[in-house]
C-alpha positions in Angstrom: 0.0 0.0 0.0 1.4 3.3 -0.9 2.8 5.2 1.7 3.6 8.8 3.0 6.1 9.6 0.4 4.3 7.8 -2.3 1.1 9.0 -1.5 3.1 13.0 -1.9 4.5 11.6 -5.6 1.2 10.9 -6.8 -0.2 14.0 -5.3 2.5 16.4 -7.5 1.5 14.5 -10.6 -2.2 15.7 -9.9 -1.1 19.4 -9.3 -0.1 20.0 -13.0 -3.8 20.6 -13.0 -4.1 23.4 -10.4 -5.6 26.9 -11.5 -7.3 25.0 -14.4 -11.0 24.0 -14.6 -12.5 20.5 -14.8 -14.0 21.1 -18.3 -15.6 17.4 -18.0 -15.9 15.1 -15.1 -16.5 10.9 -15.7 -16.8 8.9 -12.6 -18.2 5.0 -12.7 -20.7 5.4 -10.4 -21.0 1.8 -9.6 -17.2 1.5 -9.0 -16.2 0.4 -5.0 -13.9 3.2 -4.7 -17.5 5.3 -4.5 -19.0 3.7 -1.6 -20.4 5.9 0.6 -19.8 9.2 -1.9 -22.2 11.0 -3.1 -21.0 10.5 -6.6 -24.4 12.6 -9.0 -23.0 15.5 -6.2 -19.5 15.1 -7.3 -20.0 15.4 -11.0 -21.8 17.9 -10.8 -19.8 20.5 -8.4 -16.7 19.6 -10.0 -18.0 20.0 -13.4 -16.3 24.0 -14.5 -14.6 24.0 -10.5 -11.1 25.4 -10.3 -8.5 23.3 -8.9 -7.1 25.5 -6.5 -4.4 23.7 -4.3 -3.8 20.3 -2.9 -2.0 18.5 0.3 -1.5 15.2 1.8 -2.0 13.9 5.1 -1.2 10.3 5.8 -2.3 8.3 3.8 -4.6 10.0 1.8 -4.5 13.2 -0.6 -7.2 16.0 -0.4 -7.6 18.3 -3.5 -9.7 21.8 -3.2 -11.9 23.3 -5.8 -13.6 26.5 -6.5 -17.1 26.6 -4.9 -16.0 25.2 -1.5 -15.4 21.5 -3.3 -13.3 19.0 -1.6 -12.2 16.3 -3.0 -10.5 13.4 -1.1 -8.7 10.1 -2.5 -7.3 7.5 -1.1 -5.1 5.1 -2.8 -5.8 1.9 -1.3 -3.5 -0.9 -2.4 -3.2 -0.8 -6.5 -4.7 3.3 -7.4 -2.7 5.5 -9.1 -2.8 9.5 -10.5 -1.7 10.1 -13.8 -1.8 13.0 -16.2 -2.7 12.0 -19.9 -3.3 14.5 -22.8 -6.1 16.8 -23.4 -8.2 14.5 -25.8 -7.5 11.1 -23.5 -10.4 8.3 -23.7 -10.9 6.7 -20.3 -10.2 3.1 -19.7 -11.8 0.1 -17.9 -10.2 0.7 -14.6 -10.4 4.8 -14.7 -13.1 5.4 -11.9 -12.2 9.1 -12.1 -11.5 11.5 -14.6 -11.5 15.2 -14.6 -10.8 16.6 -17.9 -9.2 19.9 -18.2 -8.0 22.0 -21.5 -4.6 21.1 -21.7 -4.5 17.9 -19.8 -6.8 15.1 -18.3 -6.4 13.7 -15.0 -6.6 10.4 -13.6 -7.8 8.2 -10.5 -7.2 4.3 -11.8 -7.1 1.4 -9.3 -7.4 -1.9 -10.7 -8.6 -3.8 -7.7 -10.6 -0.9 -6.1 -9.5 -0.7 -2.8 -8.4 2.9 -2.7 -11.5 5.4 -1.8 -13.0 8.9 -3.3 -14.2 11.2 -1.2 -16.5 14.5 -1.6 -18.2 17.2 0.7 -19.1 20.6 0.1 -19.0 23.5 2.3 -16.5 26.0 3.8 -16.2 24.1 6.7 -13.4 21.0 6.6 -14.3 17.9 6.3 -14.5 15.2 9.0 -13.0 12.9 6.9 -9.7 15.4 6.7 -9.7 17.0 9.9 -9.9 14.0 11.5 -6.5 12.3 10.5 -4.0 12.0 13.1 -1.1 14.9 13.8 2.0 14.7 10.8 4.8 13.0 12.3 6.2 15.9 11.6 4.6 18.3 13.8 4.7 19.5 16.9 2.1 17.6 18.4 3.8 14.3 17.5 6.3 14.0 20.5 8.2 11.9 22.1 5.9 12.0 25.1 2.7 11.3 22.7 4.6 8.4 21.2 5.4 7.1 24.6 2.4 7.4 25.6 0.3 5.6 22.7 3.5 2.8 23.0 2.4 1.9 27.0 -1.2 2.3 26.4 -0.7 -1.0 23.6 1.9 -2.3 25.4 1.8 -5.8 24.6 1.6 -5.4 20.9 4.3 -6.0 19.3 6.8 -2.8 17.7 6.2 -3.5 14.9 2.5 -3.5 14.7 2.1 -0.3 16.6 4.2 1.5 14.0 1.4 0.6 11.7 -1.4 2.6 14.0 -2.6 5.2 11.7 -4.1 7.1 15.0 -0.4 8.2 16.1 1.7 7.3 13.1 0.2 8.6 10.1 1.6 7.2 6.8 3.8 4.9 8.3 3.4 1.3 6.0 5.3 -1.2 6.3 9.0 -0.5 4.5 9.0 2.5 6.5 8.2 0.8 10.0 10.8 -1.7 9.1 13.5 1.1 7.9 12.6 3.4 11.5 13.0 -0.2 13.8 16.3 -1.0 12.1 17.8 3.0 12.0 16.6 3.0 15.7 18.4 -0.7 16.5 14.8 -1.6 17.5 13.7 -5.8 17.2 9.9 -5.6 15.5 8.7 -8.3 17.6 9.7 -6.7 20.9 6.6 -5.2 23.2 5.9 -2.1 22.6 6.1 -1.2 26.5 9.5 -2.7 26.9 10.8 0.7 25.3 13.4 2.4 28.1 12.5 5.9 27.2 16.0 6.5 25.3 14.8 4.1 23.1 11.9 5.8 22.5 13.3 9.1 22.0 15.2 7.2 19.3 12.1 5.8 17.7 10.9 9.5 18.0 14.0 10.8 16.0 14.0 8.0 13.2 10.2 8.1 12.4 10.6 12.0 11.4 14.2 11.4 9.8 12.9 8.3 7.7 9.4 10.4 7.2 11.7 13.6 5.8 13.7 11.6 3.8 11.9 9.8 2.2 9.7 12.6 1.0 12.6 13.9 0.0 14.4 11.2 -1.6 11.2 9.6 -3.1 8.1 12.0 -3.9 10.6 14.2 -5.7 12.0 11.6 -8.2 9.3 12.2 -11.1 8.6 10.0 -14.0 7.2 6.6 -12.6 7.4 5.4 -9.5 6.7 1.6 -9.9 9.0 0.0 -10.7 12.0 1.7 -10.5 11.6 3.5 -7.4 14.6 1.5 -5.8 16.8 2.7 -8.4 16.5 6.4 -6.4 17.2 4.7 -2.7 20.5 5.2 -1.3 22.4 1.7 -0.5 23.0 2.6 3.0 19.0 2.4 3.5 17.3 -1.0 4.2 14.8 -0.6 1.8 17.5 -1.2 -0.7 18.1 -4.5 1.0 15.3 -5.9 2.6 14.1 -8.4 -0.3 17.6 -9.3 -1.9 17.6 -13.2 -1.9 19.8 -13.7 1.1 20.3 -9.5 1.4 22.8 -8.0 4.3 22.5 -5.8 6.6 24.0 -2.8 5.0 25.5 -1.4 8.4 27.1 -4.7 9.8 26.9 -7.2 6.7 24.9 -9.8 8.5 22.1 -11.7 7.0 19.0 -10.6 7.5 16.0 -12.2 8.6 12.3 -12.2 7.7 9.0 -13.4 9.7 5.3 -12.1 9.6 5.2 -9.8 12.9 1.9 -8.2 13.7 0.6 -9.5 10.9 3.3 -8.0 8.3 5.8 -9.4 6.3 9.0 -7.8 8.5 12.8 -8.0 7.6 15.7 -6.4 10.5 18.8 -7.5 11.4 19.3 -10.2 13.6 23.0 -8.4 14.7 21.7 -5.0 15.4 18.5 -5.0 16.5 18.7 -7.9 19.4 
């Protein structure tokens, strides 16, 4: 499932389109990526709206429109954006498409698990307002993360790295790549943390977080599959599926198990 970074890379494809108007606007009404959207409401408002400006939270984008129009997606595990030209002809999996005068843009997601979202009004929407702090703001500390580690104390690391409600747009390379930067074992509890160690999970889930937006919703072009081609070597990420990969700090094998109900890789060396 795309994550933080990926989520901002499809997002900047989308904002070619900002200051232009949605000229035409196709949706397949009937599509699962609808459910629970008002999707008559949608064509309609977005149909001659301005795309103004756009932003990402978590995992999910939000794009704004003239006429206090908000529109929300959510990738789920296969969607994508895409730009295509002016005179583009939608295809089977396109469940959205706004088409503009220089350019048509696209929400496609093959096995529909991704989500669109609308409201209208100057107020925010619940379904945006409601996603957790940024990990990089202020209000993600390392008192809130130890907090939310002792209140799901027996879980393990791993898992609670996944918890949208405190670590928004954290998947699971990025959980994997904060527990080995942090010398942290996925399967330990998460209340076994001495609070060094959590000032160190702290520090490495906003250093992996700006990094990686960095690093990989800048690249451009396509992000599948190629995006390892733009990860440093001294990163995990670059080394976590390698047929008998090593750890690219101490050369030791890694290792790989389902923790918390995710495919996991670390370093059995430095992350005892």
């Amino acid at each position: 499932m795309p994550e933080l970074a990926e989520v901002e890379f499809f997002r900047r494809r989308w904002a070619a389109g900002h200051g232009a108007k949605a000229r035409r606007v196709l949706a397949h009404e009937k599509a699962r990526v609808f459910r629970g959207c008002d999707v008559r409401a949608l064509e309609h408002e977005l149909t001659g709206a301005t795309l103004r400006d756009s932003e990402t939270a978590a995992k999910q984008m939000l794009f704004r429109f003239s006429g206090d129009a908000w529109l929300g997606i959510h990738l789920g595990m296969s969607g994508e954006l895409r730009v295509e030209a002016p005179d583009y002809e939608p295809r089977k999996h396109d469940h959205l498409v706004l088409q503009q005068r220089e350019r048509t843009l696209v929400f496609n997601d093959p096995r529909m698990f991704g989500a669109v979202l609308f409201h209208r009004g100057k107020s925010t929407p619940a379904w945006w307002s409601g996603i957790a702090p940024a990990v990089q703001s202020r209000e993600f500390s390392p008192g809130a993360v130890a907090e939310f580690l002792q209140r799901r104390c027996r879980a393990p690391i791993k898992a609670v790295l996944l918890m949208q409600e405190r670590f928004p747009g954290i998947g699971n390379w990025m959980a994997d790549e904060i527990l080995w930067r942090a010398r942290l074992a996925p399967q330990r509890p998460a209340g076994s943390l001495h609070p060094n160690e959590v000032k160190a999970l702290h520090r490495e889930t906003r250093t992996v977080a700006k990094q990686a937006l960095r690093v990989i919703a800048g690249v451009g072009g396509k992000l599948p599959p190629d995006l390892n081609v733009h990860i440093p070597e001294t990163w995990l990420f670059k080394h976590r599926w390698q047929k008998g990969g090593d750890c690219p700090r101490c050369g030791v094998e890694l290792k790989h198990a389902t923790v918390g109900g995710r495919t996991s890789c670390w370093c059995p060396r430095c992350q005892r």
